[in-house]
C-alpha positions in Angstrom: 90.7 65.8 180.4 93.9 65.7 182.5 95.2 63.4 180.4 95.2 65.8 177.2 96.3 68.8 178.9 99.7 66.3 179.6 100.0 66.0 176.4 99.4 69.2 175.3 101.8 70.0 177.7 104.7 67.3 176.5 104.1 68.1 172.4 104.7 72.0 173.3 108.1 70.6 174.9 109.0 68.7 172.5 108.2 71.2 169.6 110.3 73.7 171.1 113.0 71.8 171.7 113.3 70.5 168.3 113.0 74.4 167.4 116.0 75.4 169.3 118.4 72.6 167.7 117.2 73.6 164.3 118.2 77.5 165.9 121.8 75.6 166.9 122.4 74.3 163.9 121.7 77.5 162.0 124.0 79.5 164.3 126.8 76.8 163.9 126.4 76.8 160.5 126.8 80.7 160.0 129.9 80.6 162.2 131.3 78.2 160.4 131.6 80.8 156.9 134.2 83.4 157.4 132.1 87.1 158.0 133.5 90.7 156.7 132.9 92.4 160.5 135.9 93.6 160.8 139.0 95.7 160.1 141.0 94.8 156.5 144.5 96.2 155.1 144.9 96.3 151.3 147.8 94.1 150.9 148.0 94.1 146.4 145.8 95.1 143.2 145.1 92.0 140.4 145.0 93.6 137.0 143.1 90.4 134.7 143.3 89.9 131.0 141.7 87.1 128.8 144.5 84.7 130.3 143.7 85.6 134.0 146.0 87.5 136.2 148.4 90.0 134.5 150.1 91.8 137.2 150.1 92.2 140.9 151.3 95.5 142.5 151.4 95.4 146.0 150.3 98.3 148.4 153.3 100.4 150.4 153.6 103.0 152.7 152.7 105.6 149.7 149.3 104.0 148.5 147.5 102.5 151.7 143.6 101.5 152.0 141.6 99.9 154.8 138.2 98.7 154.9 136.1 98.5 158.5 133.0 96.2 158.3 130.4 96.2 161.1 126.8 93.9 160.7 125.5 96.3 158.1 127.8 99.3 157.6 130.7 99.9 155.3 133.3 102.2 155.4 136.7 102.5 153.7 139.6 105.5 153.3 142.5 105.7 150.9 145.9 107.3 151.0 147.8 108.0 148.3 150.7 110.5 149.3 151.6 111.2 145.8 147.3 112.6 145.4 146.0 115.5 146.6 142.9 114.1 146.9 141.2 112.8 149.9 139.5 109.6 149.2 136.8 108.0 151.6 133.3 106.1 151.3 130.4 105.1 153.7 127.3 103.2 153.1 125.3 99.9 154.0 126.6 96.5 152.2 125.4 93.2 152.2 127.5 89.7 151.5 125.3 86.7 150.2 126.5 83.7 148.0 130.3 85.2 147.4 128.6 88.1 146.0 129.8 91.6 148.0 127.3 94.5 147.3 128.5 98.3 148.8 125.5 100.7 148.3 127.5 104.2 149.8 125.3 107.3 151.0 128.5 109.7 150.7 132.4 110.2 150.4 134.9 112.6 150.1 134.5 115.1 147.4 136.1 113.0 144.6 133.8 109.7 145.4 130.2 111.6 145.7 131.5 112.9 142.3 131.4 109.1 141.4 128.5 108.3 143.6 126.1 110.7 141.9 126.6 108.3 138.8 126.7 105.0 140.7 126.1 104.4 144.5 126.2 100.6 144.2 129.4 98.7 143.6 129.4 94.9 143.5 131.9 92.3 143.8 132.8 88.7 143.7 134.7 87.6 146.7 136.7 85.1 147.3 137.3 85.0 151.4 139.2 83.0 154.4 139.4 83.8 158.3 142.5 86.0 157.2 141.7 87.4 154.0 139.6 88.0 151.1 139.8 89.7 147.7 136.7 91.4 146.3 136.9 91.3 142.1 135.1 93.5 139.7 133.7 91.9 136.7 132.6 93.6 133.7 128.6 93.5 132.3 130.0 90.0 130.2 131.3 88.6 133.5 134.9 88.5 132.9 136.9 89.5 136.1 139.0 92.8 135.3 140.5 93.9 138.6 140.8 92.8 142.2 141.6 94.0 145.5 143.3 91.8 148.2 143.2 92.6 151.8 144.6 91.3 155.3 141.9 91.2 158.6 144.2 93.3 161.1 141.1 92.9 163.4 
C-alpha cells in the first residue's frame, strides 16, 4: 500500500510540473506579440483607393488624438483647434488575430450622437512594440482609411 501512495505521490508531481511549463510557455508566448496597454499619439491618416494608399496627412499641433489602452478598457480624445466640438470615447475593446474591436458605452456629445447608431467599431491592425495602425474596411473588405499612432508609454 505504501508503495502506491509513492506513486500517487510522484505522478501528482510530475503532472503538475508538466502543467506549469505548458503555463510558461503560454506566458512567453503572449509576451512575445506586441499588446495595445498603453498610451498611443496619432502620428498620420491613410486615405486608400483601389490602388492602395492615396495620401497621407500627418497630425500637428492643430488636429491631435491619443489613445490610452488598459487590459480591457478603451479610451481616446481628439483636438481639433479649428472645431468647436469636443470629441472623446470610452468603452471595453478586445484585440484577437489582428482584428481590433472598440464597443464604447459613451462620448462627448457629438460621438453618443454616433454611438446611438453604432457602438461597435472594428479594425484591422497592423502592430509593432512602437506602433500600430488600426484600418477600417468597408462591408466588401477593401481597406478605406487608417490611423497610425506612436506608444508614448
Amino acid at each position: 500500500m505504501k508503495n502506491y501512495y509513492v506513486l500517487f505521490v510522484l505522478l501528482a508531481l510530475f503532472m503538475s510540473c508538466k502543467d506549469m511549463d505548458k503555463n510558461t510557455e503560454d506566458e512567453s508566448q503572449m509576451k512575445d506579440e506586441p499588446a495595445l496597454e498603453g498610451a498611443w499619439e496619432l502620428v498620420s491618416f491613410l486615405n486608400y483607393d483601389a490602388d492602395g494608399v492615396a495620401d497621407t496627412i500627418n497630425s500637428s499641433n492643430d488636429y491631435k488624438q491619443m489613445k490610452m489602452y488598459s487590459q480591457s478598457k478603451i479610451m481616446w480624445s481628439r483636438l481639433r483647434t479649428g472645431d468647436s466640438l469636443d470629441w472623446f470615447g470610452v468603452g471595453d475593446y478586445t484585440f484577437e488575430d489582428g482584428i481590433l474591436t472598440e464597443v464604447l458605452d459613451y462620448g462627448s456629445k457629438a460621438m453618443n450622437n454616433r454611438i446611438k447608431d453604432n457602438s461597435h467599431f472594428q479594425f484591422e491592425i497592423e502592430i509593432t512594440d512602437t506602433t500600430f495602425t488600426q484600418i477600417e474596411v468597408d462591408s466588401l473588405g477593401h481597406r478605406i482609411y487608417a490611423e497610425t499612432y506612436r506608444r508614448i508609454e
